[in-house]
Structure formats: structure tokens, C-alpha cells
C-alpha positions as a Markdown table, in Angstrom:
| # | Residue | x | y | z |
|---|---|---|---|---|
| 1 | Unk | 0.0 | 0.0 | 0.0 |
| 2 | Unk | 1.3 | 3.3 | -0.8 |
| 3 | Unk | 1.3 | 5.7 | 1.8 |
| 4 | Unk | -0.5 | 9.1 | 0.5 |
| 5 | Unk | -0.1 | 11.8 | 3.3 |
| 6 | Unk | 1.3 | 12.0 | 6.5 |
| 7 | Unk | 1.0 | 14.5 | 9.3 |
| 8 | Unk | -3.0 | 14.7 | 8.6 |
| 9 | Unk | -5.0 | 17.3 | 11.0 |
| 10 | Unk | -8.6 | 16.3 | 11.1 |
| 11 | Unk | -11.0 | 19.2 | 10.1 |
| 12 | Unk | -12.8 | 20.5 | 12.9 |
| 13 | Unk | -16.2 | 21.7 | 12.6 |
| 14 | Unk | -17.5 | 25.2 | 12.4 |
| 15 | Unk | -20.0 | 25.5 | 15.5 |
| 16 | Unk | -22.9 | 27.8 | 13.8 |
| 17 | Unk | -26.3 | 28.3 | 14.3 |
| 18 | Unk | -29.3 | 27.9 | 11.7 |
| 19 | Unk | -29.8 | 31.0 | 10.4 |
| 20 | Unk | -26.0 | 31.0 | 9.2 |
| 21 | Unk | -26.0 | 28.4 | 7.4 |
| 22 | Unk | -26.9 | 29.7 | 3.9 |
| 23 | Unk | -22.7 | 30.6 | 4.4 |
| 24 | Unk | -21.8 | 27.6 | 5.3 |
| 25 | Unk | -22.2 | 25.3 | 1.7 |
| 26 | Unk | -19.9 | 22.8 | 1.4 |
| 27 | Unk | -17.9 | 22.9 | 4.8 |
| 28 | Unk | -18.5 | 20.6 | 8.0 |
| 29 | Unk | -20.2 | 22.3 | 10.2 |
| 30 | Unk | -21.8 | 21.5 | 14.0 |
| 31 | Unk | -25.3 | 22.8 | 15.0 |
| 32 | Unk | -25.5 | 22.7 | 19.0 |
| 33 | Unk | -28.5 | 21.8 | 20.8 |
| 34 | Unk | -31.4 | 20.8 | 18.5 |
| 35 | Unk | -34.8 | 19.2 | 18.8 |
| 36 | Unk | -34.7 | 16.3 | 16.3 |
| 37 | Unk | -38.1 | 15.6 | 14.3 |
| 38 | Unk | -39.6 | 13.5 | 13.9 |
| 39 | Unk | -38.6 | 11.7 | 17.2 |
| 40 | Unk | -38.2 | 8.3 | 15.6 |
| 41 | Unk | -35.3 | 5.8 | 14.8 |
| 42 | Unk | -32.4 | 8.1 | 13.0 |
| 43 | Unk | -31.4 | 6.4 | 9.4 |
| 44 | Unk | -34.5 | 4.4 | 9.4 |
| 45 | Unk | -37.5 | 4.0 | 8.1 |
| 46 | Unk | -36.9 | 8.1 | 6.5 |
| 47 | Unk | -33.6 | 9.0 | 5.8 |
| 48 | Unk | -35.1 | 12.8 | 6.2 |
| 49 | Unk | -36.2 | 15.2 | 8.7 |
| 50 | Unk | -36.3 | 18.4 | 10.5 |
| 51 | Unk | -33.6 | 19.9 | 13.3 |
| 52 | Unk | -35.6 | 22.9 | 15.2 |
| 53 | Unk | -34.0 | 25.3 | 18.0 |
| 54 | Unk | -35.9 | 28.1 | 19.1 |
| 55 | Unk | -37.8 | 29.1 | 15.8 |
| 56 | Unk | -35.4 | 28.1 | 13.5 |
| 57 | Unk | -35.4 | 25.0 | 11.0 |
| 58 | Unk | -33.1 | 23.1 | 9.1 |
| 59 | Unk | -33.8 | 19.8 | 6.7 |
| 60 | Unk | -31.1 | 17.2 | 7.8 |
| 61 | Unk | -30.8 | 14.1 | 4.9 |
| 62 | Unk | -29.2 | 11.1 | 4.9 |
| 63 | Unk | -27.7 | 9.8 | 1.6 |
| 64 | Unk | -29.6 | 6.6 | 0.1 |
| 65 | Unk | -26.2 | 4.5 | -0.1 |
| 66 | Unk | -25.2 | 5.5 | 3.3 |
| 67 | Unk | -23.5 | 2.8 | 5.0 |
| 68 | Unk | -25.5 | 3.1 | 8.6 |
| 69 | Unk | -29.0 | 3.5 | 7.3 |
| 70 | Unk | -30.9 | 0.9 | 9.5 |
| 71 | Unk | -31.9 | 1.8 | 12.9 |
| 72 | Unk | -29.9 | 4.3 | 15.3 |
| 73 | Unk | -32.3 | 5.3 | 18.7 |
| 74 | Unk | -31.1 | 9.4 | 18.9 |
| 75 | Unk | -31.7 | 11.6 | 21.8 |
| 76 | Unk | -34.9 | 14.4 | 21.2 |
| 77 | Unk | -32.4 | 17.2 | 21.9 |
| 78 | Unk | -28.2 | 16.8 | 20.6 |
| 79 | Unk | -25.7 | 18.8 | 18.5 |
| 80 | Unk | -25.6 | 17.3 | 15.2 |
| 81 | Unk | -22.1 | 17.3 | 12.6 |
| 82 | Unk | -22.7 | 17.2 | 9.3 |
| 83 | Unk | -21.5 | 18.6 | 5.8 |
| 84 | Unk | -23.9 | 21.8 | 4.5 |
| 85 | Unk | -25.3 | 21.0 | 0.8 |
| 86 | Unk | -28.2 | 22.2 | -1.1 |
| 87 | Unk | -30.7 | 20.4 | -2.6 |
| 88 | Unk | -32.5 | 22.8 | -5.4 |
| 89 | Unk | -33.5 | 26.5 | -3.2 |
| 90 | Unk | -32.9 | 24.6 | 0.3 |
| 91 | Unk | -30.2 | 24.1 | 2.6 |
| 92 | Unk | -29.7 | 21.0 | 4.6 |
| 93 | Unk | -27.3 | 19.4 | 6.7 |
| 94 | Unk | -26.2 | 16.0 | 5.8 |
| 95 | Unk | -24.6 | 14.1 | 8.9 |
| 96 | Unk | -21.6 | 11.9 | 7.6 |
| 97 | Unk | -22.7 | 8.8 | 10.0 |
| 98 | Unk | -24.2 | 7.8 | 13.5 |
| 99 | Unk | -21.3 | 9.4 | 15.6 |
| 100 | Unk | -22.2 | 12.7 | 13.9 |
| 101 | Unk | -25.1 | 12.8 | 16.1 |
| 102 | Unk | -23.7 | 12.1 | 19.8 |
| 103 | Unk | -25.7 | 9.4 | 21.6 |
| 104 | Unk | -27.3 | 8.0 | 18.3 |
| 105 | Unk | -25.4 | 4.6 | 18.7 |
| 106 | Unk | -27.9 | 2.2 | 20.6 |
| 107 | Unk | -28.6 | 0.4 | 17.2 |
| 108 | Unk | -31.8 | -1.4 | 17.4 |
| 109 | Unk | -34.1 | -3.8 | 15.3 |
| 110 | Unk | -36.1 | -1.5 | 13.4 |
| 111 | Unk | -39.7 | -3.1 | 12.6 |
């Protein structure tokens, strides 16, 4: 195997709240303390929903071929990772897997 890089610093997020995020496109960012909805098993059965704080809304998605759809219990309130894209007019955040989302790693069988 042929080594690529060395001395690799891993990218921090950008902490930044909702309304920011039209800024944001493109970049990993971190969204502190949002409500979750709806309150249901993350990655399954939607891969789609809504993170609320205060009055503010954003669309989180995850990606069809994403390796931990299937069952993640989350917590109603969390900060949530993600990478900022745009799908036609709206923004969303698009969480790269489970440990995005703190606490969301009690997998279960999802019926």
C-alpha cells in the first residue's frame, strides 16, 4: 500500500447556528443543541427530517447508499455534525454517519 499523506490534521467543525448556514455550503459544520423531528429511529424508516431550535429550522438528509442507514435510537435534543449541501432553493445538513449525532449509537431492530 502506498502511503499518501502524513501528518493529517482532522478538520474541525465550524460551531454555527441555523440562520448561518446559507454561508456555510460545502464545509463541516456542527449545530448545538437541537430538537430532532420527527422523534423516531435516526437512518430508518426516512432517511429525512427536521432539526428545530428556538424558531429556527433546518432539513437534515441522509444519503440513500449510506452505509448506517438501518436503525440508530437518537436523543430528542443533541448537536448534530454534518456537511452543509443544497438540494434545489434549500439548505440542509447531511450528517456523515451515527457518531455525527452524539448518543445515536444504541442500534436497534427497526420493525
Amino acid at each position: 500500500m502506498k502511503v499518501l499523506a502524513t501528518r493529517l490534521i482532522p478538520i474541525a467543525p465550524k460551531n454555527v447556528i441555523q440562520s448561518q448556514i446559507t454561508n456555510h455550503e460545502s464545509e463541516i459544520i456542527q449545530l448545538q443543541n437541537v430538537s430532532l423531528q420527527p422523534e423516531h429511529l435516526f437512518f430508518y424508516p426516512s432517511r429525512g427530517g427536521i432539526l428545530q431550535k428556538n424558531n429556527d429550522t433546518l432539513q437534515y438528509w441522509i444519503d440513500e447508499n449510506h452505509p448506517d442507514i438501518g436503525g440508530y435510537l437518537i436523543p430528542s435534543t443533541s448537536n448534530v455534525t454534518g456537511i452543509v449541501s443544497r438540494y434545489g432553493s434549500r439548505f440542509q445538513i447531511m450528517p456523515r454517519s451515527h457518531s455525527d449525532i452524539p448518543n445515536a449509537n444504541a442500534r436497534t431492530t427497526a420493525s
